[in-house]
C-alpha positions in Angstrom: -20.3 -33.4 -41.9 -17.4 -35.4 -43.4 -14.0 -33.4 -43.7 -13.1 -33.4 -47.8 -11.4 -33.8 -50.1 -11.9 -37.5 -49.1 -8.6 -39.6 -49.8 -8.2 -42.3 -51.6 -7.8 -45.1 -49.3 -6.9 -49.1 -49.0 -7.5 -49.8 -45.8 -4.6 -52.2 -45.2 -6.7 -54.3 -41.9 -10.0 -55.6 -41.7 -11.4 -58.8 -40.7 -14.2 -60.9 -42.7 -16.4 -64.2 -40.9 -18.5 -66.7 -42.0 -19.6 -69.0 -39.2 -21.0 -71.6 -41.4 -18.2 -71.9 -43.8 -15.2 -71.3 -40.7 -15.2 -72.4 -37.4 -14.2 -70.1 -34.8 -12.7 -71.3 -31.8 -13.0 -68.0 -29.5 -16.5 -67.9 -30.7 -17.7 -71.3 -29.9 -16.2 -70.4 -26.1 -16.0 -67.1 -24.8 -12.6 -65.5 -24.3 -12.0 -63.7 -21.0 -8.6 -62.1 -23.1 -11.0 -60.9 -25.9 -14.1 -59.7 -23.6 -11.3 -57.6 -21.3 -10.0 -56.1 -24.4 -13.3 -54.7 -25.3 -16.3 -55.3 -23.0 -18.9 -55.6 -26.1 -16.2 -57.6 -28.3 -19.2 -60.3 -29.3 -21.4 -58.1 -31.0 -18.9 -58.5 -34.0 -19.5 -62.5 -33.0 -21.8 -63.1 -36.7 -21.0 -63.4 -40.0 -19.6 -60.1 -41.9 -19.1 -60.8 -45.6 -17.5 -58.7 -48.4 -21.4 -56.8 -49.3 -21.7 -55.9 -45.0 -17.7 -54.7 -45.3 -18.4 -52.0 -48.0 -21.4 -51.1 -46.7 -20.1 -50.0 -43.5 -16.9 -48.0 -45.6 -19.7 -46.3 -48.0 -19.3 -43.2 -48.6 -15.7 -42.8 -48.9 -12.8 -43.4 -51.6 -11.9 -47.3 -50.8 -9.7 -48.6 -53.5 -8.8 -51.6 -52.4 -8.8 -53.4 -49.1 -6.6 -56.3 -47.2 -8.2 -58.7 -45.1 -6.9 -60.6 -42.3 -7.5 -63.9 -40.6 -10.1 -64.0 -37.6 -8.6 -66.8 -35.5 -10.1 -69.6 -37.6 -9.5 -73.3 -36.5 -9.0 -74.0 -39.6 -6.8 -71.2 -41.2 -6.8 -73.2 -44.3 -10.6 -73.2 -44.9 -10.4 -69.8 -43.7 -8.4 -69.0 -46.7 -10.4 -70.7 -49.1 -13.7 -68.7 -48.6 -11.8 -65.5 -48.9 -10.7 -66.3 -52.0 -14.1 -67.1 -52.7 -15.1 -63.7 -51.7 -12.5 -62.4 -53.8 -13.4 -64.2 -56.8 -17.4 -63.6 -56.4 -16.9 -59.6 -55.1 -13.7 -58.3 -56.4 -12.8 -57.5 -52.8 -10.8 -58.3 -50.7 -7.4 -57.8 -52.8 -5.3 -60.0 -50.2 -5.5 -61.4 -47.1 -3.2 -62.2 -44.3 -3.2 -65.7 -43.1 -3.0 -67.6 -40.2 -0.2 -69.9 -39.6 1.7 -72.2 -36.9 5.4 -71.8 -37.1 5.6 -75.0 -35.2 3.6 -77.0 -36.4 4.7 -80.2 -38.3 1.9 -79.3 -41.9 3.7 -75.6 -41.9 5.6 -77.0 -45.2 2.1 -78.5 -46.7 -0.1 -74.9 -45.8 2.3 -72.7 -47.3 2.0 -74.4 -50.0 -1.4 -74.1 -50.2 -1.2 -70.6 -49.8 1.0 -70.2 -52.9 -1.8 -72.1 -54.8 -4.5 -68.8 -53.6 -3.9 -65.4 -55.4 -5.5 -63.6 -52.1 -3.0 -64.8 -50.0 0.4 -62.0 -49.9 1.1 -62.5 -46.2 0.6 -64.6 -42.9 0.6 -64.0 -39.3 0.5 -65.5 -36.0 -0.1 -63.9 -32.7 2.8 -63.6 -30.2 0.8 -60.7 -27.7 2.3 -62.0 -24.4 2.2 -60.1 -21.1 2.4 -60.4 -17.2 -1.5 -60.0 -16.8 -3.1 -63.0 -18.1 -5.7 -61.3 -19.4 -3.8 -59.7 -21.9 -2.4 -63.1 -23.8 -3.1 -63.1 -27.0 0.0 -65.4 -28.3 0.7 -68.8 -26.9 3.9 -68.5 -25.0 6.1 -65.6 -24.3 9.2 -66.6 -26.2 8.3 -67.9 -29.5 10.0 -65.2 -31.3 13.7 -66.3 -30.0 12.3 -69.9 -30.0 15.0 -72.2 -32.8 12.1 -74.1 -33.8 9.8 -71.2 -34.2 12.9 -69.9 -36.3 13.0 -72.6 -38.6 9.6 -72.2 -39.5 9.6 -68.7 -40.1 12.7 -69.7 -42.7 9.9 -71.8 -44.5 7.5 -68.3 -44.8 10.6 -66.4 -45.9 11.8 -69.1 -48.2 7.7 -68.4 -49.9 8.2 -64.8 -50.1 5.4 -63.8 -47.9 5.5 -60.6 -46.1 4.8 -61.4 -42.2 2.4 -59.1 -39.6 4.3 -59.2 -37.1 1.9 -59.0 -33.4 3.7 -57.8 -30.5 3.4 -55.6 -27.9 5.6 -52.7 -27.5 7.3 -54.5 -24.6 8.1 -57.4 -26.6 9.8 -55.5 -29.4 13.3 -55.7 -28.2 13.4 -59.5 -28.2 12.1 -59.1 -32.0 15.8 -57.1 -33.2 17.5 -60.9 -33.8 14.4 -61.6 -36.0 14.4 -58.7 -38.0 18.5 -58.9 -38.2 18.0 -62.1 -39.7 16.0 -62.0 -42.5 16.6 -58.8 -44.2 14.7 -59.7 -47.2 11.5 -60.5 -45.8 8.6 -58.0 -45.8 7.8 -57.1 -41.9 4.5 -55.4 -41.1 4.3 -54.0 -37.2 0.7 -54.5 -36.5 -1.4 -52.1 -34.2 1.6 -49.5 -33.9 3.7 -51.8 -32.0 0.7 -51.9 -29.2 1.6 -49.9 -26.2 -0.1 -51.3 -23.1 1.2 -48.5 -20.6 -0.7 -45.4 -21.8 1.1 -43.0 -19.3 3.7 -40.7 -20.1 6.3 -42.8 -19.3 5.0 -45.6 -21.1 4.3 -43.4 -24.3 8.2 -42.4 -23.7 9.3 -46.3 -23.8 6.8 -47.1 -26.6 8.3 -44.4 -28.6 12.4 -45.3 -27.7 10.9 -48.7 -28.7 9.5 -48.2 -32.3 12.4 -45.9 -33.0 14.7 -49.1 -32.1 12.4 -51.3 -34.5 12.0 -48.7 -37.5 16.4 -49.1 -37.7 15.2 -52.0 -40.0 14.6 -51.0 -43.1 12.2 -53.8 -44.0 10.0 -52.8 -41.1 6.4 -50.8 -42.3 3.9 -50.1 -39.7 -0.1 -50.5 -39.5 -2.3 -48.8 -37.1 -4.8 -50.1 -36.8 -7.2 -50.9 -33.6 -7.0 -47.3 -32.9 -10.4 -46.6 -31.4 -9.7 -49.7 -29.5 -6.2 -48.6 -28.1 -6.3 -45.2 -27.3 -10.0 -44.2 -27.5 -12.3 -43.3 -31.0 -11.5 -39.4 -31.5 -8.9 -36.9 -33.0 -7.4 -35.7 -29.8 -7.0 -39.5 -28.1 -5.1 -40.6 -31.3 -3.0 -37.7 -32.2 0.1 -38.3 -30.0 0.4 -41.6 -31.0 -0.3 -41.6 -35.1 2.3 -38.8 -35.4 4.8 -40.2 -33.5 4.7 -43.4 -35.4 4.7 -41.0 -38.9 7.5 -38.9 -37.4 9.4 -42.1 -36.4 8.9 -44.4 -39.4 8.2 -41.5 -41.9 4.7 -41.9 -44.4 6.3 -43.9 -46.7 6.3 -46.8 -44.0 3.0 -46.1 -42.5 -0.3 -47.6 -43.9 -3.9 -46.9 -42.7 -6.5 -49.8 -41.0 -9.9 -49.8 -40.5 -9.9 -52.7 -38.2 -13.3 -53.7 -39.2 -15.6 -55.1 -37.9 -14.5 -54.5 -34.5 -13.7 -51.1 -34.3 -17.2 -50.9 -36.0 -17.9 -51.0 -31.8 -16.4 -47.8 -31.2 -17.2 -45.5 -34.4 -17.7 -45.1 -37.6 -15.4 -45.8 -40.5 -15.8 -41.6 -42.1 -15.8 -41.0 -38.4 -12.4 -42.5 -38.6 -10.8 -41.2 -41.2 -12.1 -37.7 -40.5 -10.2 -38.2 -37.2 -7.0 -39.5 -39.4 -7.6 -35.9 -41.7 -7.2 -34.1 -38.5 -4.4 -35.3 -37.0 -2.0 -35.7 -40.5 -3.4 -31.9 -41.5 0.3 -31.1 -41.4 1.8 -33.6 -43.5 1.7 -33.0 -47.8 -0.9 -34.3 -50.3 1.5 -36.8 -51.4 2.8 -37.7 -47.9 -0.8 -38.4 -46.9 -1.5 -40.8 -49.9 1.7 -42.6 -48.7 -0.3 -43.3 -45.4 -3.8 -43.8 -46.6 -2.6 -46.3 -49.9 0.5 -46.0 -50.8 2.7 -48.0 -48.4 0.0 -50.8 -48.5 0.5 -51.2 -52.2 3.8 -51.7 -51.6 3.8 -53.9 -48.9 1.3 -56.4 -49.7 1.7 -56.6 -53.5 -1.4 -54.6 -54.7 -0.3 -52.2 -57.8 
């Protein structure tokens, strides 16, 4: 049986498809990367609209909900039928979009993305490790890179707030970025993804996100956490209330990470677990965490 009161919640991650409207490259060809990650990843490989979305969070308090691009070819067309959602289902209420910081139509798609009310921030992958099976991004020193830079002064420039997707080992080279543009919204996806789960590596992680949340324009989203540390209470703890304790509620926001956490359990399943392990925190630090910083950072009172 649930746990109540139920919260009220905007779930600040989740992921939409449409395989007739959007093409999808790591569909069309199987990824290794994605199929290591999770050995049933395609099951979530079929179209998940708006009505399938709130039938699977049913049942609890969603008030409003950010979607994020799903490794579109396209990230254009992508954006166009979530707006189209948007317009037609009064959900999502914005959507992270994907972007090429190097490539030469930047300018011209952030432009675009001005032109779409749905769009309040953009993302591209940067995951980059040894083990080539755990490559998400498409080289290992974008985030230093000058030209890289200059695009990311174009995103700035829009006002966008950026995800920002590194692992936790990565995080140090990202100190030059965040240094640099002060202004701009920064969202740590997947609580800074640890890939060492060992006590040692949940030691680094942690001297790591404390390093990062020294920015004050850093927030952090955890989502994916079935998928990183395992679907129950107990698995999750340590690392939710570290990233709470380091960053504080105010600059924490809840994810579903829908559909694909779908996989691992359900969405009251997952807040239930998120009840459990911020029992200690107040009423009002709790709504920071469950809405409150998401309103904040993507735009949404």
């Amino acid at each position: 049986m649930p746990l109540t009161p139920r919260p009220a919640l905007v779930d600040a991650h989740h992921h939409l498809l449409n395989l007739e409207a959007v093409e999808y490259p790591w569909i069309r060809q199987r990824s290794p990367v994605l199929e290591a990650l999770l050995e049933n990843y395609y099951d979530i490989a079929c179209d998940y609209s708006v009505p399938d979305y709130l039938s699977d969070v049913s049942g609890e308090r969603l008030v409003k909900s950010v979607a994020c691009e799903f490794g579109a070819a396209d990230a254009v067309a992508e954006a166009e039928w979530v707006q189209r959602e948007a317009d037609d289902h009064g959900f999502p209420h914005a959507f992270i979009a994907g972007v090429d910081l190097t490539s030469p139509t930047l300018a011209d798609v952030l432009a675009r993305y001005r032109d779409m009310p749905v769009v309040r921030a953009v993302r591209q992958p940067l995951y980059w490790a040894d083990d080539p099976l755990k490559r998400l991004g498409p080289r290992p020193d974008l985030v230093t890179d000058p030209a890289w830079l200059r695009g990311f002064e174009l995103v700035a420039a829009h006002g966008f707030t950026w995800d920002l997707l590194l692992y936790d080992e990565q995080l140090p080279a990202a100190h030059e970025l965040l240094r640099s543009f002060p202004d701009t919204r920064f969202v740590l996806e997947a609580a800074g993804w640890p890939l060492d789960l060992s006590e040692d590596g949940f030691r680094r992680w942690e001297e790591r996100l404390q390093a990062v949340s020294e920015h004050p324009n850093v927030t952090v989203k955890a989502q994916g956490l079935a998928l990183l540390f395992g679907p129950s209470a107990e698995r999750i703890r340590p690392w939710v209330r570290s990233v709470v304790r380091i960053f504080g509620p105010r600059r924490c926001m809840f994810a579903g990470h829908f559909p694909v956490d779908r996989l691992l359990w359900s969405f009251g399943e997952l807040v239930d677990a998120l009840l459990a392990v911020l029992d200690e925190l107040s009423a009002d630090a709790r709504a920071d965490v469950f809405s409150g910083c998401a309103v904040e950072q993507y735009g949404l009172a």
